[in-house]
C-alpha positions in Angstrom: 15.6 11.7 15.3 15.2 15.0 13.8 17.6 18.1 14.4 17.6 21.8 14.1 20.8 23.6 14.3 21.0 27.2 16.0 19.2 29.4 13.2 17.4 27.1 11.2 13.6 26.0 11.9 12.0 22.7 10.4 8.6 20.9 9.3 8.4 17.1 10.3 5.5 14.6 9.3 5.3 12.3 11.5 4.2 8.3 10.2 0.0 9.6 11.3 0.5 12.2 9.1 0.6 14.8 12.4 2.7 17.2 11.5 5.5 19.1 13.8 7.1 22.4 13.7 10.7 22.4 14.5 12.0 26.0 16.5 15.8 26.3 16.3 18.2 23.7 18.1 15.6 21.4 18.7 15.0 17.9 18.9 12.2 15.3 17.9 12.3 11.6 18.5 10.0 9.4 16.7 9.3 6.0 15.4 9.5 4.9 11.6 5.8 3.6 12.5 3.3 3.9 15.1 2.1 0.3 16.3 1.3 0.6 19.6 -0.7 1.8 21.8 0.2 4.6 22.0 2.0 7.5 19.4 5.0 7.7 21.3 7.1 11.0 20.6 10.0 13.1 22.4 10.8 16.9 22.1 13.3 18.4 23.6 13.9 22.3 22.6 10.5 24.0 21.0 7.7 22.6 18.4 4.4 23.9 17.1 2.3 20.1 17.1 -0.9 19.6 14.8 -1.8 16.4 15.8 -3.8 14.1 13.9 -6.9 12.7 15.7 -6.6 9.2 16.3 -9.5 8.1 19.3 -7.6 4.7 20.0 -4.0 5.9 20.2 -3.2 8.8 22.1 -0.1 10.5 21.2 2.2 11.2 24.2 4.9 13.4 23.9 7.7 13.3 26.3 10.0 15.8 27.7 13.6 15.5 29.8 11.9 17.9 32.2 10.0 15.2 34.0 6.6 15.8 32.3 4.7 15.3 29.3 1.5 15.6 27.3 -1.2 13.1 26.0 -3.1 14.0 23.1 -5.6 12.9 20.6 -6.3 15.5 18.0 -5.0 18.9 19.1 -3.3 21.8 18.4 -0.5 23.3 20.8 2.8 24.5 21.5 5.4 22.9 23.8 8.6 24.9 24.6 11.1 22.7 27.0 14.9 23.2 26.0 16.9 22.0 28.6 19.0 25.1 29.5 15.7 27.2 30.5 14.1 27.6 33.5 10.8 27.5 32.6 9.4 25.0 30.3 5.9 25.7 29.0 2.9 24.0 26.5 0.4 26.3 25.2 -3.3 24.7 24.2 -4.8 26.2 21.0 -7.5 23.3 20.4 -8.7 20.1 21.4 -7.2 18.8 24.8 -4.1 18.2 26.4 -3.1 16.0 29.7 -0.6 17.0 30.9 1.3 14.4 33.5 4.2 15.9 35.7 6.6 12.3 36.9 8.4 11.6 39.7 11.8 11.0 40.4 10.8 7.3 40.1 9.2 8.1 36.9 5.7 7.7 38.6 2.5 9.8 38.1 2.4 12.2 40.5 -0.4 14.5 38.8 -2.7 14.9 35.9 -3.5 18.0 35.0 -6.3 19.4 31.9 -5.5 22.0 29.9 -8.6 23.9 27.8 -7.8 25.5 24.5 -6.1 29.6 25.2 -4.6 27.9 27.9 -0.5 27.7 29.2 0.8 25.9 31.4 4.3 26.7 32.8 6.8 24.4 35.0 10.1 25.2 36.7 13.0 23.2 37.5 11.1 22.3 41.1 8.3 20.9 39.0 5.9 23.6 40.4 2.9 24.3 37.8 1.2 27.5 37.0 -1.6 27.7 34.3 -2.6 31.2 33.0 -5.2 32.3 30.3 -3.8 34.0 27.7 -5.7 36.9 25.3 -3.0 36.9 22.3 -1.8 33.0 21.4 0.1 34.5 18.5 2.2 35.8 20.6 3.7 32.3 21.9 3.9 31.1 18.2 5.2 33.5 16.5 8.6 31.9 16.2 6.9 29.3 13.6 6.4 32.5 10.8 9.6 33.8 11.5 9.4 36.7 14.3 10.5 37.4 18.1 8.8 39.0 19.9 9.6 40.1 23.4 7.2 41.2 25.9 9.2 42.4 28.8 11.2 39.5 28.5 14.7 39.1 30.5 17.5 39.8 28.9 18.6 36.8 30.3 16.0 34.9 28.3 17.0 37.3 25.6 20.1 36.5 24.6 19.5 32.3 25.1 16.6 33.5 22.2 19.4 35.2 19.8 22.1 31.9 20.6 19.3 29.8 19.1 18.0 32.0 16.6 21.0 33.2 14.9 24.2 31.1 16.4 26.0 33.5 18.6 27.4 33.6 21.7 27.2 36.0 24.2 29.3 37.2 26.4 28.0 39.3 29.3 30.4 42.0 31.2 27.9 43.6 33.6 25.9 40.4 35.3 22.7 42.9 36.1 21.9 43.4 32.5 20.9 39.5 32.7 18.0 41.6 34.8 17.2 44.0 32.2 13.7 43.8 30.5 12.8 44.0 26.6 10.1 44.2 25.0 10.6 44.6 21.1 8.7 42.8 17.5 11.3 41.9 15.0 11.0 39.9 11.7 14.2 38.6 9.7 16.2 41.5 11.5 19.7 40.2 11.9 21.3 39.9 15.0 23.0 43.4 14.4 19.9 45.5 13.5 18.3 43.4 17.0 21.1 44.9 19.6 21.2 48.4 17.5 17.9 48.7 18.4 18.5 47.5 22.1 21.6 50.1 22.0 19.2 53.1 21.1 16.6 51.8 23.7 18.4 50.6 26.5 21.2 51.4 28.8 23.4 48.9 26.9 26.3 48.8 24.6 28.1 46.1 22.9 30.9 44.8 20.1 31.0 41.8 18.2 34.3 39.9 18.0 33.9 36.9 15.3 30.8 35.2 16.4 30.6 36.5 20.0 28.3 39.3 21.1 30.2 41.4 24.2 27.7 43.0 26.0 28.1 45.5 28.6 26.6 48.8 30.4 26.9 52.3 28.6 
């Protein structure tokens, strides 16, 4: 198993020489060799995969959300921390299958994905795919910038915990509703809610390593 702490982003290369992009309190589970079937792999928080093709053993790559993806050779994103709503995998070549389980642990539906292509489940295992125009956008975490595109700010601050190790502590629950859209790159977490102070109907304090956030 492989860990990234809150802040800190990894590279892992897996025994096919595939090799994985670790986002910031994540976790990959692998096996010191692959002699299986099949190139059995577990995520669970956010990695960029570059998968080496391999025609005889697909690589499947489970989730905790009651889903996951077979591959061959592909490129593609999977986001599925376990304190979000939304999980989602983004396709940026080759293909992806991706099979939503049961309660039983059963198949219950396969599903393509084509490359420029995201697919996004909830918590009711409800599925929506989408095209998208900009993919950078949904990888941008693996050179180093956020970017929110009218993002919650209850999304928002779950981003910042990961990114940069603080908690947050909200006052005024309908902030959580507010929207943000900013592009930041190696800003600390200081110049980030500046900027939200000078933008936004928000004020806050930091008290050791908690962020109090409340209405101006």
């Amino acid at each position: 198993m492989v860990y990234t702490d809150k802040g800190v982003k990894g590279r892992v290369i897996l025994p096919d020489s595939s090799v994985v992009w670790l986002n910031s309190d994540s976790k990959l589970f692998y096996p010191e060799t692959f002699d299986g079937r099949n190139r059995d792999v577990a995520l669970s928080g956010e990695g960029f995969f570059e998968v080496r093709r391999d025609s005889l053993r697909p690589m499947i790559v489970s989730t905790t959300r009651g889903f996951k993806l077979e591959v061959l050779g592909t490129t593609f994103n999977l986001k599925s921390y376990d304190n979000d709503d939304i999980a989602e995998a983004t396709l940026y070549s080759g293909n992806v299958n991706l099979i939503m389980m049961d309660g039983n642990g059963d198949v219950k539906m396969r599903q393509i994905l084509s490359p420029n292509q995201t697919v996004t489940i909830d918590r009711n295992m409800n599925s929506s795919l989408v095209k998208h125009g900009d993919q950078s956008i949904l990888s941008a975490w693996k050179e180093g910038r956020i970017i929110f595109d009218n993002t919650p700010m209850s999304e928002v601050v779950k981003i910042l915990n990961r990114w940069h190790g603080v908690e947050f502590e909200i006052r005024d629950p309908e902030i959580l509703d507010y929207k943000m859209t900013a592009r930041f790159n190696s800003e600390s977490v200081v110049q980030i809610m500046d900027l939200f102070k000078l933008t936004s109907y928000i004020d806050y304090e930091i008290k050791d390593k908690t962020v109090i956030v409340k209405k101006r």
